[in-house]
VEXKEMAR-874468 format. One line per 4 residues: for each residue x, y, z of C-alpha. Coordinates in steps of 0.2 Angstrom, whole numbers, plus 5000, padded with zeros to 4 digits. Layout:
BEGIN
X Y Z ~ ...
This chain:
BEGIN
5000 5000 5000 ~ 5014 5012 5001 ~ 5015 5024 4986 ~ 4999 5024 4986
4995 5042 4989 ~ 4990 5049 4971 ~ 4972 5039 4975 ~ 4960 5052 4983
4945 5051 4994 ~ 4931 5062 4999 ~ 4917 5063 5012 ~ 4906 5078 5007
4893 5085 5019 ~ 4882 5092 5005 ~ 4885 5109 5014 ~ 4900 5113 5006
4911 5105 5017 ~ 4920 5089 5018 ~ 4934 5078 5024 ~ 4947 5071 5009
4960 5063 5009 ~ 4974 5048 5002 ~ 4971 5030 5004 ~ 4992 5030 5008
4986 5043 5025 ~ 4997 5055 5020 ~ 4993 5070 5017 ~ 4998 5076 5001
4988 5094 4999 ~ 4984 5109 5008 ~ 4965 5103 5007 ~ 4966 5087 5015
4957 5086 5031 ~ 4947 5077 5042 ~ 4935 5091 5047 ~ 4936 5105 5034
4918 5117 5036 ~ 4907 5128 5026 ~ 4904 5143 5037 ~ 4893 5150 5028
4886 5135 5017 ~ 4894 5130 5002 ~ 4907 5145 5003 ~ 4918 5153 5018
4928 5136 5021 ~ 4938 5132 5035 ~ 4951 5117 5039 ~ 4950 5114 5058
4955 5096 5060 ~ 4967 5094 5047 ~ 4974 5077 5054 ~ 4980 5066 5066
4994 5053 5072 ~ 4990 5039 5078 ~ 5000 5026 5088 ~ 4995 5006 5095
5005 5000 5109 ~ 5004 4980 5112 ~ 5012 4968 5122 ~ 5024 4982 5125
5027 4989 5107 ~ 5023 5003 5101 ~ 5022 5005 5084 ~ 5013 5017 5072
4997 5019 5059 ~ 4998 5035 5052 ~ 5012 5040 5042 ~ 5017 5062 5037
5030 5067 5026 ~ 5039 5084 5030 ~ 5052 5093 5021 ~ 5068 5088 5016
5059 5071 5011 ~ 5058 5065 5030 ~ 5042 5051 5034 ~ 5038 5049 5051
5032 5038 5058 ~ 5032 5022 5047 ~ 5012 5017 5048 ~ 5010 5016 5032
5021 5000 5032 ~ 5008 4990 5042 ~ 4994 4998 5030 ~ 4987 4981 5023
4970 4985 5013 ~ 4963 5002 5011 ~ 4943 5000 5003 ~ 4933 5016 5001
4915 5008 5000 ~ 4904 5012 5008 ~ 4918 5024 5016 ~ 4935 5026 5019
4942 5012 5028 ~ 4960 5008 5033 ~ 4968 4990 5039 ~ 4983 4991 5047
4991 4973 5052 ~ 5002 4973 5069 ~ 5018 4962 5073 ~ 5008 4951 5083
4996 4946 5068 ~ 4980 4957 5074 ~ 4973 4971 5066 ~ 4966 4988 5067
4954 4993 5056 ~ 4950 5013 5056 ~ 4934 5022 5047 ~ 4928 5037 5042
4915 5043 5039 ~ 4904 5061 5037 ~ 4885 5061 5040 ~ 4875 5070 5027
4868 5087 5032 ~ 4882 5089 5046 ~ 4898 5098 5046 ~ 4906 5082 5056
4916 5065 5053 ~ 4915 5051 5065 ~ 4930 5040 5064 ~ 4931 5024 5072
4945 5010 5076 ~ 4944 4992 5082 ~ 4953 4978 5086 ~ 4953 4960 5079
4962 4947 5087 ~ 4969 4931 5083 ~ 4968 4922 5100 ~ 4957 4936 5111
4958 4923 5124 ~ 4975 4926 5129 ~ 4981 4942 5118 ~ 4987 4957 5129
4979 4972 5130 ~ 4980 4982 5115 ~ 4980 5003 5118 ~ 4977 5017 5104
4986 5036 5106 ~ 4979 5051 5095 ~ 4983 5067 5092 ~ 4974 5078 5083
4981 5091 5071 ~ 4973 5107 5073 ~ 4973 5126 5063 ~ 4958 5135 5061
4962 5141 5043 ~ 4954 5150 5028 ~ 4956 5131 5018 ~ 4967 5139 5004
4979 5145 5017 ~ 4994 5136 5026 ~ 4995 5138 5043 ~ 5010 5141 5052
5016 5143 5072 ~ 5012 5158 5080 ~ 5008 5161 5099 ~ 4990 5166 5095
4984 5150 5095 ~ 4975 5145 5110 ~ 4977 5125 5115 ~ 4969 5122 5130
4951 5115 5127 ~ 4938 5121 5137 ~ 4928 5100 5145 ~ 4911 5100 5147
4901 5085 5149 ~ 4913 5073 5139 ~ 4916 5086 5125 ~ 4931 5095 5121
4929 5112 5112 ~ 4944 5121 5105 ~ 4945 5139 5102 ~ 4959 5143 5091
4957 5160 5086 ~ 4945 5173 5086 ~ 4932 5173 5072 ~ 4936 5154 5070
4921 5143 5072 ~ 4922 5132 5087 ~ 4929 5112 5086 ~ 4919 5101 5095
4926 5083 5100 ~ 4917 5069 5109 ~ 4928 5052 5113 ~ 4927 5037 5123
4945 5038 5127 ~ 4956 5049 5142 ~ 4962 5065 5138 ~ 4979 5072 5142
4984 5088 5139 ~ 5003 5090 5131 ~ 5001 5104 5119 ~ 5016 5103 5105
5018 5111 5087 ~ 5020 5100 5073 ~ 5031 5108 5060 ~ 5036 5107 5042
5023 5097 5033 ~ 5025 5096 5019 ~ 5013 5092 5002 ~ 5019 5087 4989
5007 5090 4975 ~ 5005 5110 4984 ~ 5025 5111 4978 ~ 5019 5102 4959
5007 5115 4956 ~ 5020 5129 4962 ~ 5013 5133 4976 ~ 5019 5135 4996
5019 5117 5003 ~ 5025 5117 5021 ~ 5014 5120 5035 ~ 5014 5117 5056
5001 5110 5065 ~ 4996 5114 5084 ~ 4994 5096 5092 ~ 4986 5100 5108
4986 5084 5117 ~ 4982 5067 5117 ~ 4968 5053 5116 ~ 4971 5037 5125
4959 5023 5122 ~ 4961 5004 5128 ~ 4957 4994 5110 ~ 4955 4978 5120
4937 4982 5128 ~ 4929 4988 5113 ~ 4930 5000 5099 ~ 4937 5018 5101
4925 5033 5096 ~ 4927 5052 5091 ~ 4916 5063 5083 ~ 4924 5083 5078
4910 5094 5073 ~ 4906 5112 5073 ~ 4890 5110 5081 ~ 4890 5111 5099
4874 5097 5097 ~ 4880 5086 5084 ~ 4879 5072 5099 ~ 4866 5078 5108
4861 5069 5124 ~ 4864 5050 5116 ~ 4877 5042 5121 ~ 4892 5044 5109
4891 5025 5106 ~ 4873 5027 5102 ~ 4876 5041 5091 ~ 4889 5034 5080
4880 5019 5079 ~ 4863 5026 5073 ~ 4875 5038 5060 ~ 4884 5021 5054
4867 5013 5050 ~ 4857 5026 5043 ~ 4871 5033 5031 ~ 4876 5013 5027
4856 5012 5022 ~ 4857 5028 5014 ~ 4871 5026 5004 ~ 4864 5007 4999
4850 5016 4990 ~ 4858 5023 4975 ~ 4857 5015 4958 ~ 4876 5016 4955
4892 5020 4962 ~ 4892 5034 4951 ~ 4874 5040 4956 ~ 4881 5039 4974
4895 5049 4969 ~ 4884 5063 4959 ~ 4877 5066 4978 ~ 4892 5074 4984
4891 5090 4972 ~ 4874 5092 4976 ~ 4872 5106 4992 ~ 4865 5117 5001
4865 5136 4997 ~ 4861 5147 5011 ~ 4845 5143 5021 ~ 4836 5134 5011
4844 5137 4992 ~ 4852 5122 4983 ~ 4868 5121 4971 ~ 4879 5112 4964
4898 5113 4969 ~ 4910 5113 4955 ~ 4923 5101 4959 ~ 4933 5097 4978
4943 5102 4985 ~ 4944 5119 4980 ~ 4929 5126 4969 ~ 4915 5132 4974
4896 5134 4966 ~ 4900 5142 4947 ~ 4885 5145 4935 ~ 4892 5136 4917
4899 5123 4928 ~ 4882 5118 4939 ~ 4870 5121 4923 ~ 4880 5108 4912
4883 5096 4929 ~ 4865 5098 4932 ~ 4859 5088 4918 ~ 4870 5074 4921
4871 5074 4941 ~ 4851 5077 4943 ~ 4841 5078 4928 ~ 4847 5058 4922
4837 5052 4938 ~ 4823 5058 4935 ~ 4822 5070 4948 ~ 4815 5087 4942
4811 5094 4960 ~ 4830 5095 4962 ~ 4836 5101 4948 ~ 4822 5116 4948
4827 5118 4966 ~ 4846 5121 4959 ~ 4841 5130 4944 ~ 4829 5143 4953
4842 5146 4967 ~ 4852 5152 4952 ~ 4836 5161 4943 ~ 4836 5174 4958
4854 5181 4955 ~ 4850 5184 4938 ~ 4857 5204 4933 ~ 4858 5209 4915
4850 5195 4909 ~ 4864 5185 4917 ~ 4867 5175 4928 ~ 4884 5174 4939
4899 5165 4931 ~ 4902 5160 4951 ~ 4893 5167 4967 ~ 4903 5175 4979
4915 5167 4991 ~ 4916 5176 5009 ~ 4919 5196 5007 ~ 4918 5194 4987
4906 5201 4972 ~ 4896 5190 4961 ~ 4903 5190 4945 ~ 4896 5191 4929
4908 5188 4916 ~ 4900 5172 4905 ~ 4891 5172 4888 ~ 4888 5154 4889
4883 5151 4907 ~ 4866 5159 4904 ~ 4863 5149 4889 ~ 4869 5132 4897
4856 5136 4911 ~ 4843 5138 4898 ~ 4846 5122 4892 ~ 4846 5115 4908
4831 5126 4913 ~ 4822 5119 4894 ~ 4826 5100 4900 ~ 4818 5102 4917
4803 5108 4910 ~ 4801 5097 4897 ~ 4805 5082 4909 ~ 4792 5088 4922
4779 5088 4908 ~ 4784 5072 4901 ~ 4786 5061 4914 ~ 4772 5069 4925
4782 5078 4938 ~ 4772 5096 4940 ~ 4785 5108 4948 ~ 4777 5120 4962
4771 5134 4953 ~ 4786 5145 4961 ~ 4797 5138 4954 ~ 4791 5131 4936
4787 5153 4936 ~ 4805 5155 4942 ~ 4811 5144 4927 ~ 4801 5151 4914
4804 5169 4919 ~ 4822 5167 4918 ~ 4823 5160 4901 ~ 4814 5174 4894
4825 5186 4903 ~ 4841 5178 4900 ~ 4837 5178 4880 ~ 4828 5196 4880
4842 5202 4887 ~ 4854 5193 4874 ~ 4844 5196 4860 ~ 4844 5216 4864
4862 5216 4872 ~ 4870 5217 4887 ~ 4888 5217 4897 ~ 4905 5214 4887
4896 5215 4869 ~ 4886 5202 4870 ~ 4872 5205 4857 ~ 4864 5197 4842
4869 5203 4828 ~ 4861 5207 4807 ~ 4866 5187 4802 ~ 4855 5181 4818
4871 5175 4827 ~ 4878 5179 4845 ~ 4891 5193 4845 ~ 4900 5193 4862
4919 5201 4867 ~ 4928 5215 4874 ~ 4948 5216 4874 ~ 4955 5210 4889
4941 5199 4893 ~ 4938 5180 4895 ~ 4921 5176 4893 ~ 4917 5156 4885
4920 5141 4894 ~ 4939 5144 4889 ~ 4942 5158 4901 ~ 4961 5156 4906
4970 5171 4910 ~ 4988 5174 4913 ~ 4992 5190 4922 ~ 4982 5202 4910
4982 5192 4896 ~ 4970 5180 4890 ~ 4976 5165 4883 ~ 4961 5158 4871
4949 5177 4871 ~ 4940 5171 4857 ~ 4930 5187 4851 ~ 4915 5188 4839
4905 5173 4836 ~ 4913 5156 4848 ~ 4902 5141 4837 ~ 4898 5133 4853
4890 5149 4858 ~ 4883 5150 4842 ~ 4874 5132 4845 ~ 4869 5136 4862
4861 5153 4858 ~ 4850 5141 4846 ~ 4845 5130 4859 ~ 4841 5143 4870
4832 5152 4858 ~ 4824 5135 4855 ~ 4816 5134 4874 ~ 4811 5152 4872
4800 5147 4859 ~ 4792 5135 4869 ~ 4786 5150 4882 ~ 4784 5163 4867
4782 5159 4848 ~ 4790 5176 4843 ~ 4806 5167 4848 ~ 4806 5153 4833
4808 5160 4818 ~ 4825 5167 4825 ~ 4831 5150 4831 ~ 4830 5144 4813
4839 5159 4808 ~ 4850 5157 4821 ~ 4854 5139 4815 ~ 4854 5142 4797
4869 5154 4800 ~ 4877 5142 4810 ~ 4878 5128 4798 ~ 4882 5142 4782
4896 5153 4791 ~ 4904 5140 4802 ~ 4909 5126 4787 ~ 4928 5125 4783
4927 5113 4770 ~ 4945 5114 4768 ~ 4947 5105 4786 ~ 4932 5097 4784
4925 5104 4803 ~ 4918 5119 4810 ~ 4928 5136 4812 ~ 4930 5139 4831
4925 5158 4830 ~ 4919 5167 4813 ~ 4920 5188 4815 ~ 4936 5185 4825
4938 5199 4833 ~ 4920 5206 4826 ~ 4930 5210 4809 ~ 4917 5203 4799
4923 5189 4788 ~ 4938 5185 4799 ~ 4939 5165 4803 ~ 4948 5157 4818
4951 5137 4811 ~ 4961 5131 4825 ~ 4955 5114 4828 ~ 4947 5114 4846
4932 5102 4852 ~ 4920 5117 4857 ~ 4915 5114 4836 ~ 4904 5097 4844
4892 5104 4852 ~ 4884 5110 4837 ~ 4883 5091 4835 ~ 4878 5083 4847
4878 5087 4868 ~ 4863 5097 4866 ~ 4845 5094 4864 ~ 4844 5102 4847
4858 5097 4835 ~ 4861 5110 4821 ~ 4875 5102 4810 ~ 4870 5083 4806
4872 5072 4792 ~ 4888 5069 4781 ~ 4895 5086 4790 ~ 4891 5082 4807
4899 5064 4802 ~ 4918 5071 4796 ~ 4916 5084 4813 ~ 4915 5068 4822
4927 5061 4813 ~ 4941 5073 4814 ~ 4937 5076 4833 ~ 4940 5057 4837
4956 5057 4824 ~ 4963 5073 4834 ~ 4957 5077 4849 ~ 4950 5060 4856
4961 5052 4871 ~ 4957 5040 4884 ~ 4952 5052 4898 ~ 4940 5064 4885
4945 5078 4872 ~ 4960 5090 4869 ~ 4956 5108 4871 ~ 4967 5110 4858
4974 5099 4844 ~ 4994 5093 4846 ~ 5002 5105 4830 ~ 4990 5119 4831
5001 5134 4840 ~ 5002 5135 4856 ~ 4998 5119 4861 ~ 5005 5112 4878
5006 5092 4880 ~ 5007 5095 4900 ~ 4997 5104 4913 ~ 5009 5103 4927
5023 5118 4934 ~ 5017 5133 4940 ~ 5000 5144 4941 ~ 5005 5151 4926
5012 5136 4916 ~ 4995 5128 4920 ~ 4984 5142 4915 ~ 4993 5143 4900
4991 5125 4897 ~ 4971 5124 4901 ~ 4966 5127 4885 ~ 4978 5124 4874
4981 5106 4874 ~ 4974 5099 4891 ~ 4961 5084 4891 ~ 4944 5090 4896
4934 5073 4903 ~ 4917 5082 4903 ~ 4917 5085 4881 ~ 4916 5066 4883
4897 5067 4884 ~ 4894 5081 4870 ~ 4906 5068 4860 ~ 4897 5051 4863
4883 5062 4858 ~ 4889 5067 4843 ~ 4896 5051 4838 ~ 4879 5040 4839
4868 5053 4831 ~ 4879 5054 4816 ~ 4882 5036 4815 ~ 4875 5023 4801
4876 5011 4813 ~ 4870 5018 4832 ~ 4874 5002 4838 ~ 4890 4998 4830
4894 5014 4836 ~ 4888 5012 4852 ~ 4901 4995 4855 ~ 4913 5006 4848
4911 5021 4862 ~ 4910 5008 4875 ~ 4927 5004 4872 ~ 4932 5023 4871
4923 5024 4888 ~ 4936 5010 4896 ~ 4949 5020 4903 ~ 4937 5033 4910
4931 5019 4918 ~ 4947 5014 4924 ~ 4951 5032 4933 ~ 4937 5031 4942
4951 5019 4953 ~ 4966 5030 4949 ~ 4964 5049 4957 ~ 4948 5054 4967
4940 5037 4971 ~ 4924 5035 4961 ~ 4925 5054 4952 ~ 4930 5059 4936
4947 5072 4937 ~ 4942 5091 4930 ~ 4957 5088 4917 ~ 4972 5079 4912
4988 5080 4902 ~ 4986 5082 4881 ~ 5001 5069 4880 ~ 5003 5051 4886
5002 5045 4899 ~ 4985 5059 4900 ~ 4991 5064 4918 ~ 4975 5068 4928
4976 5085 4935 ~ 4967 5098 4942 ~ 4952 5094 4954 ~ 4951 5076 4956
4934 5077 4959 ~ 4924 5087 4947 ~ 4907 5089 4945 ~ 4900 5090 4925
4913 5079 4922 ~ 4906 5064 4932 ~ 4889 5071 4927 ~ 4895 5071 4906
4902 5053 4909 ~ 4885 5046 4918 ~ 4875 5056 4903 ~ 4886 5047 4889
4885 5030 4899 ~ 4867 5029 4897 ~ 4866 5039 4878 ~ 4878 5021 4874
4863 5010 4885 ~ 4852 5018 4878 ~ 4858 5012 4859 ~ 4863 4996 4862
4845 4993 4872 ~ 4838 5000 4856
């Protein structure tokens, strides 16, 4: 098991926190903690248990099951040498294996709805008969950080726990929530810093990647008599007036039960995106560890993550949580963190929630799911907002222009889905007419239609632009952006996959036959890898085969080169409806599917990555855990069902 630290796990609260992790135990990122909170739910995170060491004394050694690295390449202690089996269904679990043949097995676990994580250890013994007693030691790591902070040693930080009852609350520092912590083990207070830990991938992405830890004391539990128990939270009631053992018992069952009642692992991983938004608003998170709620990312994860079950009343719930911060006929590219403004910088987040919006209406109508007036009004109300507003114009030069088409772009502003900036410069601005944006104005204008007739002659215009202005025969594909620049007549031809959404990805296709066939056809011959498609094609200029060095070496790379998993579903899409044969086709994707499959095992256990390297061996980087792109790999798994079923 040792090496084993590029495997990634994750406990979401569906309030914005969570717990991650590695299945190695060492922490390898700033963001790995076992109680990281949303202070004010999903944003103003906060890592307050960020770890713990723990040791097992039997028959009179002591020896280790947690293992740290620091700088300087140091490991200490050795736990991961005993680490024997690490499985992470229906949660994290650890087996360690002692010198004397027994073994401790540790679990974690966070209940849905709480900002908490129980976390468990037992015993199993060969010959309990005659075996010695076997005794646990803990520490717990402490900060009380902003969670894309490093913490460091200071003399503000306030160790002693106040003890009340059988819970121990810490009080780091002011304006820090409290940490609650209930045990069945004996506290002893022996306050030390840890110092110099040191993650490794922080120091791969150019970042800082040393931090100290204040270890305020230590937790002693006898292994022989039972399990030991701890719960942190941030709620002084998380336990209540059960007994501890009756409270982690009646989490263990009903989150065991809960979990047990999704169709798939990958429905049951769709669940930890889905969160709560304020009081009683609903979002989507982006990707963990270190997005939040964005627009163009929870409008295209809502189809896949919500909308494939079936359950409309969730996905209106989402959508109209976004419908009320609509400004300009816009909605927020992201919401705003703690202390931040909501920004409005995206032409094609408003016209991905309109699709989104158009599918949940139609799937309340279809499969007889009436939506509560307020929000199927919410819904409907935006959508004619959103393209009003287009249609007469609004920020950044969004507007339609004379050929029907959607103008958008101002200098020194990145406003598609391509949005990577480097300093002041943006690296892919694409101004004038983006053809994804082009096919996404004629959807939206397609589901405005259905609330308003005025709205359908323009789609067909809209589309019969598209498919005259956007066809390079000499490439045999679709122009990325025509008016480049808003000089009429200017083409961009660099081969990127945004060109596939016009065929497939969306509920209205506008390129299809033998055109949509060789757009297909060149998209799998140069974008297509095992993990999803290039953003860029290897020989265009300024591609970048490697996402990895610094911030800037990334953001340069983002969108010229690196594999974006989530275009897999717009591609499956594309592929089957401009096939001769769907099911032949359909084989065909299954196979493409395979290594996506496989990588549900290799970064963030049972997520998709946000992106990966353009060259082999397709590195997975960025968020391991990202949100449309598990939702774009459920939606393409069942688009291939579907046509083989057929």
């Amino acid at each position: 098991m040792q090496g084993d630290d590029r495997r990634e796990w994750l406990e979401a609260d569906g309030l914005g926190g969570f717990a991650s992790g590695t299945a190695s135990t060492l922490r390898t990122r700033r963001y790995h903690a076992l109680l990281l909170a949303a202070t004010t739910p999903p944003a103003g995170r906060m890592a307050l248990v960020n770890g713990l060491e723990a040791w097992v004394t039997v028959n009179g050694t002591r020896v280790a099951l947690t293992t740290s690295r620091y700088a300087d390449g140091v490991e200490y202690p050795d736990g991961n040498s005993r680490l024997t089996r690490f499985g992470h269904d229906p949660w994290p679990q650890w087996t360690f294996t002692l010198p004397d043949g027994s073994t401790v097995v540790h679990e974690v676990f966070v209940p849905r709805g709480r900002a908490a994580v129980a976390m468990t250890w037992r015993c199993q013994r060969p010959n309990d008969h005659i075996a010695p007693p076997v005794t646990l030691d803990l520490r717990l790591m402490l900060s009380g950080r902003d969670y894309h902070a490093l913490h460091h040693e200071n003399t503000a930080f306030r160790f002693a726990p106040d003890q009340d009852a059988g819970r121990l609350t810490w009080r780091p520092y002011r304006g820090v929530p409290p940490t609650y912590v209930w045990s069945n083990g004996i506290y002893a207070h022996l306050p030390e810093w840890y110092r110099q830990f040191f993650y490794s991938v922080e120091q791969e992405r150019g970042l800082d990647a040393t931090e100290d830890l204040a270890a305020p004391g230590v937790f002693t539990f006898d292994l022989s008599i039972g399990e030991a128990l701890m719960i942190c939270a941030t709620d002084a009631d998380a336990v209540g007036t059960a007994a501890l053992t009756a409270t982690i018992d009646t989490w263990r069952t009903s989150e065991r039960a809960r979990r047990g009642t999704f169709a798939s692992p990958l429905a049951r991983s769709a669940e930890a995106y889905l969160v709560r938004r304020g009081a009683d608003g609903r979002t989507v998170i982006a990707g963990y560890p270190w997005f939040t709620d964005w627009g163009r990312d929870t409008a295209i994860a809502v189809r896949g993550l919500v909308l494939i079950d079936g359950d409309v009343g969730l996905a209106a719930e989402i959508l109209a949580t976004w419908a009320g911060a609509i400004s300009e006929g816009m909605i927020p590219n992201r919401f705003a963190d703690v202390g931040e403004t909501a920004e409005y910088n995206s032409v094609d987040a408003s016209l991905w929630f309109v699709v989104a919006c158009g599918e949940c209406l139609a799937r309340a109508d279809t499969d007889g799911q009436p939506l509560a007036p307020h929000l199927r009004d919410a819904l409907e109300q935006a959508v004619l907002a959103i393209v009003g507003a287009y249609d007469r114009g609004t920020r950044f030069g969004i507007r339609r222009d004379a050929d029907a088409l959607l103008a958008c772009g101002v200098p020194g502003m990145q406003l598609t889905w391509m949005d990577a900036r480097v300093g002041d410069r943006v690296v892919t601005p694409r101004i004038g007419k983006p053809v994804e944006v082009q096919a996404l104005w004629v959807n939206a204008l397609t589901v405005a239609a259905t609330l308003d007739s005025r709205w359908r002659d323009l789609a067909g215009a809209a589309a019969d632009a598209l498919r005259r202005r956007f066809w390079n025969e000499e490439r045999g594909c679709l122009f990325d952006v025509v008016d480049e620049d808003h000089v009429p007549g200017r083409t961009d031809a660099t081969l990127r996959p945004n060109q596939i959404l016009a065929v497939g990805g969306l509920p209205v296709r506008v390129v299809g036959g033998d055109r949509g066939r060789r757009v297909v056809d060149v998209v799998r011959r140069t974008l297509l890898t095992p993990l999803g498609l290039r953003s860029l094609a290897p020989g265009e200029p300024g591609y970048r085969g490697s996402c990895a060095g610094t911030a800037s070496d990334r953001d340069e790379a983002y969108h010229q080169g690196a594999v974006w998993p989530w275009l897999i579903g717009p591609f499956v899409d594309a592929a089957l409806a401009t096939a001769e044969d769907p099911a032949a086709e359909a084989r065909a994707l299954s196979g493409d599917l395979q290594p996506l499959a496989a990588h549900l095992d290799a970064a963030g256990l049972g997520h998709v990555s946000e992106i990966a390297d353009g060259d082999p061996p397709f590195a997975p980087r960025g968020c391991p855990f990202q949100a449309w792109s598990l939702g774009e790999l459920r939606r393409a798994k069942a688009a291939i069902d579907h046509a083989l079923a057929r």
